[in-house]
C-alpha positions as CSV (number, residue, x, y, z in Angstrom):
1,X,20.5,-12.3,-92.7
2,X,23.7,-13.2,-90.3
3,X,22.0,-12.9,-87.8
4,X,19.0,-15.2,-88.7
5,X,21.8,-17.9,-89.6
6,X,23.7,-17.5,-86.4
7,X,20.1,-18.4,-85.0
8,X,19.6,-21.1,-87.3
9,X,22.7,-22.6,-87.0
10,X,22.3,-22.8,-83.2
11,X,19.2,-24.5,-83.2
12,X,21.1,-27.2,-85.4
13,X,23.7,-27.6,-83.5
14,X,21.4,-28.2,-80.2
15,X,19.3,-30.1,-81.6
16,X,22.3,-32.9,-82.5
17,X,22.6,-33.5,-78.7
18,X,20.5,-36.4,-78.2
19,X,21.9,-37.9,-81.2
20,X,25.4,-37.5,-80.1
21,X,24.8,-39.0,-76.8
22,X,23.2,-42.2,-78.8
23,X,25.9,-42.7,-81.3
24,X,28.4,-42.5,-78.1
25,X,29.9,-45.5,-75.8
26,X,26.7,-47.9,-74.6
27,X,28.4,-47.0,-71.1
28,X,27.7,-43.6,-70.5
29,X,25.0,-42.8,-68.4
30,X,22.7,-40.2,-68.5
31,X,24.4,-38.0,-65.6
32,X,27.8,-38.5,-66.5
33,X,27.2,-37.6,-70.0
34,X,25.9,-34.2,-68.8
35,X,28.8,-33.7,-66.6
36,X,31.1,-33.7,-69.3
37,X,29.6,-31.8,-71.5
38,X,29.3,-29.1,-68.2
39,X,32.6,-29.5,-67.7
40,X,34.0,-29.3,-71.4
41,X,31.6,-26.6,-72.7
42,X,32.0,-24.6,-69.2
43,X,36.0,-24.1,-69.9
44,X,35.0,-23.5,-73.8
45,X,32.0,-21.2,-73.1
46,X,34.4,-19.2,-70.6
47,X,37.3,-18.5,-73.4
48,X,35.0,-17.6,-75.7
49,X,32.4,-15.2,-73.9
50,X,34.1,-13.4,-71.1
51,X,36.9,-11.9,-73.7
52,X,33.6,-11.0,-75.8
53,X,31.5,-9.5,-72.6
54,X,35.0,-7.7,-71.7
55,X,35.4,-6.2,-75.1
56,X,31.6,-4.8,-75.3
57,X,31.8,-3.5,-72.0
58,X,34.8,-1.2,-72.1
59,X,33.5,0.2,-75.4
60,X,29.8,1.1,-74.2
61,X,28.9,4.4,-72.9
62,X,26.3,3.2,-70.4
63,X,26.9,3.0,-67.0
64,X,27.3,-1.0,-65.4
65,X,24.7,-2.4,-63.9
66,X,25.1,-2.7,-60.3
67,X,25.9,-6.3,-58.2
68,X,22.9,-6.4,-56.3
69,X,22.3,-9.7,-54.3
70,X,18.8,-10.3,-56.5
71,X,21.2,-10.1,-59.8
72,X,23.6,-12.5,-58.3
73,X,21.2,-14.8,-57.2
74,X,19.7,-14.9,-61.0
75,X,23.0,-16.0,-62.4
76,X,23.2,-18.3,-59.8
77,X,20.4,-19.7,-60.3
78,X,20.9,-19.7,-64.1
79,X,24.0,-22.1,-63.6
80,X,22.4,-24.1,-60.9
81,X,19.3,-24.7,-63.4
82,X,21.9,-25.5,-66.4
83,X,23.4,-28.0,-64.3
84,X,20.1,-29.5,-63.1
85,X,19.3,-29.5,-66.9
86,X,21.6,-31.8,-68.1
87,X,21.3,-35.3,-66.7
88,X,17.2,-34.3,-67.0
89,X,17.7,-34.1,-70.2
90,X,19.9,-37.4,-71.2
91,X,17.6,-39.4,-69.1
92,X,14.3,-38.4,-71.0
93,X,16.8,-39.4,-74.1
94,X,17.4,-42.4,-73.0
95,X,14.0,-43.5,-72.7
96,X,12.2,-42.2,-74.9
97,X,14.3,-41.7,-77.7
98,X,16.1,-38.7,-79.3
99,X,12.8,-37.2,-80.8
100,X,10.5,-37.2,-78.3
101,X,12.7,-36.9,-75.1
102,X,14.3,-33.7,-76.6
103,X,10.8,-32.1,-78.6
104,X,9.1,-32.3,-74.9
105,X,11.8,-31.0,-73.3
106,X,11.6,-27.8,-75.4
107,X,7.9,-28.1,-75.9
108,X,7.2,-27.9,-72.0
109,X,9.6,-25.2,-71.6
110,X,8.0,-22.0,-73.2
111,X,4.8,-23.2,-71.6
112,X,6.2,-23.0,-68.1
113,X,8.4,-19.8,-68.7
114,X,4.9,-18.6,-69.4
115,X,3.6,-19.4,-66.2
116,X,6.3,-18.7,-64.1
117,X,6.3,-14.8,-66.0
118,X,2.5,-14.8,-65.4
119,X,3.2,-15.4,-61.6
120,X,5.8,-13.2,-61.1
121,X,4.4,-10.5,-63.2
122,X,0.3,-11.0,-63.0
123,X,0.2,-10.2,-67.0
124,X,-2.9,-11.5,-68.0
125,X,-1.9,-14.4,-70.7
126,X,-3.4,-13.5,-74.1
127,X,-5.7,-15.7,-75.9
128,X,-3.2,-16.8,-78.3
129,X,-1.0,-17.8,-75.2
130,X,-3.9,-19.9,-73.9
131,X,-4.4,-21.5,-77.3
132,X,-1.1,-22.2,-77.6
133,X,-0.7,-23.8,-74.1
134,X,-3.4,-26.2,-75.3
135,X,-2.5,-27.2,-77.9
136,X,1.0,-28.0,-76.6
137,X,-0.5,-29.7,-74.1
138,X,-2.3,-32.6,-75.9
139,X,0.9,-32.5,-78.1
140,X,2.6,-33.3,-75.0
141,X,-0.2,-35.9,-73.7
142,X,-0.4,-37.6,-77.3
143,X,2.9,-38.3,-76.9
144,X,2.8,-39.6,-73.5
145,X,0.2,-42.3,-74.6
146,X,1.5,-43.7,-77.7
147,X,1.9,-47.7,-76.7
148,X,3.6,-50.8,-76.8
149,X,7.0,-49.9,-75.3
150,X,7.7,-47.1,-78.1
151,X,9.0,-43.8,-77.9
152,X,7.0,-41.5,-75.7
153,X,5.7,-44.1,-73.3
154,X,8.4,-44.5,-70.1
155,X,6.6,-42.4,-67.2
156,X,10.5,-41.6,-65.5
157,X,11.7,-40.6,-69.4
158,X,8.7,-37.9,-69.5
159,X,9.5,-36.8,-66.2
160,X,12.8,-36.2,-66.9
161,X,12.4,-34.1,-70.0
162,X,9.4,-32.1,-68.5
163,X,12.0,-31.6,-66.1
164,X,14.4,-29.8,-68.3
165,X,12.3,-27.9,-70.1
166,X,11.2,-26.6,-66.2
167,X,14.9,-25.9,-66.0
168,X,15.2,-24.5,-69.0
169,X,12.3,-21.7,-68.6
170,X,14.0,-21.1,-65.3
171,X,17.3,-19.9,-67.1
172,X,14.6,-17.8,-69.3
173,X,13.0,-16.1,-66.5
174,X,16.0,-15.1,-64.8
175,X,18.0,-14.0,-67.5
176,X,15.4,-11.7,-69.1
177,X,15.4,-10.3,-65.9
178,X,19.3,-9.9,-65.9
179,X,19.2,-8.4,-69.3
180,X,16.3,-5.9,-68.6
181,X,18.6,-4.7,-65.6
182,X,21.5,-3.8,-68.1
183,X,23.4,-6.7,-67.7
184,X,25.6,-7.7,-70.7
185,X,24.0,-10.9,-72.9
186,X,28.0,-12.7,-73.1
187,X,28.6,-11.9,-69.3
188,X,25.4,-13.1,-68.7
189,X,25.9,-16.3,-70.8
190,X,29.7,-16.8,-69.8
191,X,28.7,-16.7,-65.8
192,X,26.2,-19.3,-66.4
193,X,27.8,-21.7,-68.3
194,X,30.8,-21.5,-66.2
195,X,29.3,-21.9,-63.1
196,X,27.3,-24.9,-64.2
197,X,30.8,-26.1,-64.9
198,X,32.2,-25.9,-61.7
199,X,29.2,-27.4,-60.1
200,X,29.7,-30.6,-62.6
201,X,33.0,-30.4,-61.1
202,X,32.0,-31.9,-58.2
203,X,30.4,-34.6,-59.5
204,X,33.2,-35.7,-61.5
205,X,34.9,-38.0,-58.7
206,X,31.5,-39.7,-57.8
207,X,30.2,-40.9,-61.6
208,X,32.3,-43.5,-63.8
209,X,34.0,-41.7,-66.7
210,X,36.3,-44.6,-68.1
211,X,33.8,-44.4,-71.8
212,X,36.4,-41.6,-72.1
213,X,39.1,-44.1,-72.7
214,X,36.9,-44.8,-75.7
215,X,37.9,-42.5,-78.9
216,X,33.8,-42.0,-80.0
217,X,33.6,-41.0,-76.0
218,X,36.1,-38.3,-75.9
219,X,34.9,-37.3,-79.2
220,X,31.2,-37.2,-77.4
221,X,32.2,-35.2,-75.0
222,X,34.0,-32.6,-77.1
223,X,31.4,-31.9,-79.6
224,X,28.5,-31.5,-76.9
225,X,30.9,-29.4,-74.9
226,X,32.5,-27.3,-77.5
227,X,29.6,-27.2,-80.3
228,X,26.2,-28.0,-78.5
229,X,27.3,-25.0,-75.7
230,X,30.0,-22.8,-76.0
231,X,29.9,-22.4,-79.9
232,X,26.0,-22.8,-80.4
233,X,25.8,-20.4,-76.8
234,X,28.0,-17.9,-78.8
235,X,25.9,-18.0,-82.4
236,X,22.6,-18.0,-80.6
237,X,23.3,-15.0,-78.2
238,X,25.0,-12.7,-80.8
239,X,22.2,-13.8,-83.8
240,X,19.6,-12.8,-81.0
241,X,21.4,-9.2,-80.7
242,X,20.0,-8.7,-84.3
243,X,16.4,-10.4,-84.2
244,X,13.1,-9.8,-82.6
245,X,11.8,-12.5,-79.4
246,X,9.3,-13.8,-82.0
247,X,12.0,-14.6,-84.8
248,X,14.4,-15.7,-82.7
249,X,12.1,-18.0,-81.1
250,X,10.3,-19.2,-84.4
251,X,14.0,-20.2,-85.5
252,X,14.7,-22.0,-82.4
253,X,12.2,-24.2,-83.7
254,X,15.2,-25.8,-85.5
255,X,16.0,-27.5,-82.7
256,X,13.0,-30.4,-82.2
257,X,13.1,-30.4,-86.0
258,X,16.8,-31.4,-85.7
259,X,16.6,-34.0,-83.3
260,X,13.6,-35.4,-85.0
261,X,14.9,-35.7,-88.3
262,X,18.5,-37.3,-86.7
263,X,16.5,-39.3,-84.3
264,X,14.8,-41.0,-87.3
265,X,17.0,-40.9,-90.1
266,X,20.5,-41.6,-88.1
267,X,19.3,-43.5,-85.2
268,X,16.5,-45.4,-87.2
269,X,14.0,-44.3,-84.3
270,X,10.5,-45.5,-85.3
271,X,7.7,-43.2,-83.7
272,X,4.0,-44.6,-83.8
273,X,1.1,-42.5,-84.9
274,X,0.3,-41.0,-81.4
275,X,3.7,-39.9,-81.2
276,X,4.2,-38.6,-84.9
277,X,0.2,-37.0,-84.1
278,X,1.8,-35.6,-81.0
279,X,5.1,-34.1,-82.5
280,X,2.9,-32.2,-85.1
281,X,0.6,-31.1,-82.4
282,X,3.3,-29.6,-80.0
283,X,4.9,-27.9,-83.1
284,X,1.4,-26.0,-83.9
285,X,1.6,-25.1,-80.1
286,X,5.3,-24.1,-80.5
287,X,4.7,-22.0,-83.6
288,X,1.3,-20.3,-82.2
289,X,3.1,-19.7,-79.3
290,X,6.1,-17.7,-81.2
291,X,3.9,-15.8,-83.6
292,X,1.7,-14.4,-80.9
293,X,5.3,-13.4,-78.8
294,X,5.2,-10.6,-82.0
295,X,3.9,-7.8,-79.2
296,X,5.3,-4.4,-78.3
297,X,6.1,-5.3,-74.6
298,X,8.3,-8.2,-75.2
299,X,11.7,-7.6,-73.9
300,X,14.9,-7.3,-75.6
301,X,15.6,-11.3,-76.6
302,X,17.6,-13.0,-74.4
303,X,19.8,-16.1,-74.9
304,X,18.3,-19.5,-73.4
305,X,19.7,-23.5,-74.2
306,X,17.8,-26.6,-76.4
């Protein structure tokens, strides 16, 4: 039961990204938002994680996996994509609203991790992975057409979310690699959040960061650095250590739910029927998708970002 709340509570705490960014300064701007929160959760994530990875790996018996130049390019590449995620992210916020910029950011990510694992693997997808896929994708296509300047309809938001959930199923792919090698779930974790740290770093003296003079900015930028990565990275990775891929993923679906009902209730977001059709669309896809993951060959879970 811990473990299913450490899930849970996760998914909540991702899903209050959007939200935070809206309630923040009217300054901010998609990209330096993310930086921050690369920045902030990157030193957090790092304190928390490595200490943890440390700790698990002097007291198991079997043997380290080795530094091969494939496994280093994965956590590279998981940082690189976390980074890439971020300002992806905020913009489809920003245009679309918190609902529907951060349901088809998530929604488009299982569907791509799907392809990418059928590419690199040439597993057959199963009927319940193709039915899925559909249906996510006139969730996804729903939302795209619902009119009249509302939430769902700005061409560059869409793109932007579509691309982090591309980004996201690229941190999926390679770390289920990583952790089918042996590697350890918090090293794994720690490396790439504190490498997409230090590659926000260098973006720092290039964006315009004085909405952290304001008090609600600072306070921004801790929560989605502190809460919405390093704590929520910690819960989700350790609940996952306890769950199957199928739970874990059916609980993630906390998340869109989250920003929805925030998006809505907080922000006073109002989504038109093509989008509201959409949203309950995409979460049959979501749902079919994660009940047919129940199968004997999936991996041992791994720990991905909303």
């Amino acid at each position: 039961m811990l473990h299913v709340l450490a899930v849970l509570t996760a998914a909540v705490l991702f899903g209050t990204t959007g939200t935070a960014q809206a309630l923040g300064p009217e300054e901010t701007t998609p990209l330096s938002v993310g930086v921050m929160r690369l920045v902030v959760g990157g030193i957090a994530i790092a304190m928390i994680t490595f200490p943890l990875a440390a700790r698990r790996i002097r007291r198991s018996p079997a043997p380290r996996p080795a530094s091969a130049p494939w496994a280093l390019a994965a956590l590279a590449l998981t940082a690189v994509a976390l980074a890439v995620y971020q300002p992806l992210f905020f913009l489809g916020t920003a245009r679309n609203g918190v609902a529907v910029g951060t349901v088809v950011a998530l929604g488009s990510a299982p569907i791509l991790a799907g392809v990418a694992e059928w590419a690199l693997t040439r597993r057959r997808p199963t009927g319940t992975w193709i039915a899925a896929t559909a249906l996510a994708t006139v969730g996804v296509a729903a939302l795209g057409l619902a009119g009249g300047g509302e939430a769902g309809t700005d061409p560059a938001g869409l793109a932007g979310s579509i691309g982090a959930g591309a980004s996201f199923a690229a941190i999926a792919v390679a770390q289920r690699r990583l952790l089918e090698a042996g590697w350890d779930p918090f090293l794994v974790v720690g490396v790439m959040g504190a490498g997409a740290g230090v590659i926000a770093l260098g973006a720092v003296p290039f964006i315009d960061l004085a909405w952290l003079a304001d008090p609600t900015g600072m306070a921004m930028a801790v929560w989605l650095g502190v809460a919405t990565i390093a704590a929520a990275y910690t819960l989700f990775t350790w609940g996952l250590s306890g769950l199957t891929a199928a739970t874990a993923a059916t609980l993630t679906l906390g998340e869109p739910l989250t920003a929805t009902l925030l998006g809505v209730v907080v922000l006073g977001e109002h989504l038109p029927p093509p989008a509201l059709l959409g949203l309950v669309v995409l979460g049959a896809g979501l749902a079919l998708l994660a009940w047919g993951a129940r199968a004997p060959r999936d991996p041992a879970p791994f720990a991905v970002e909303g």
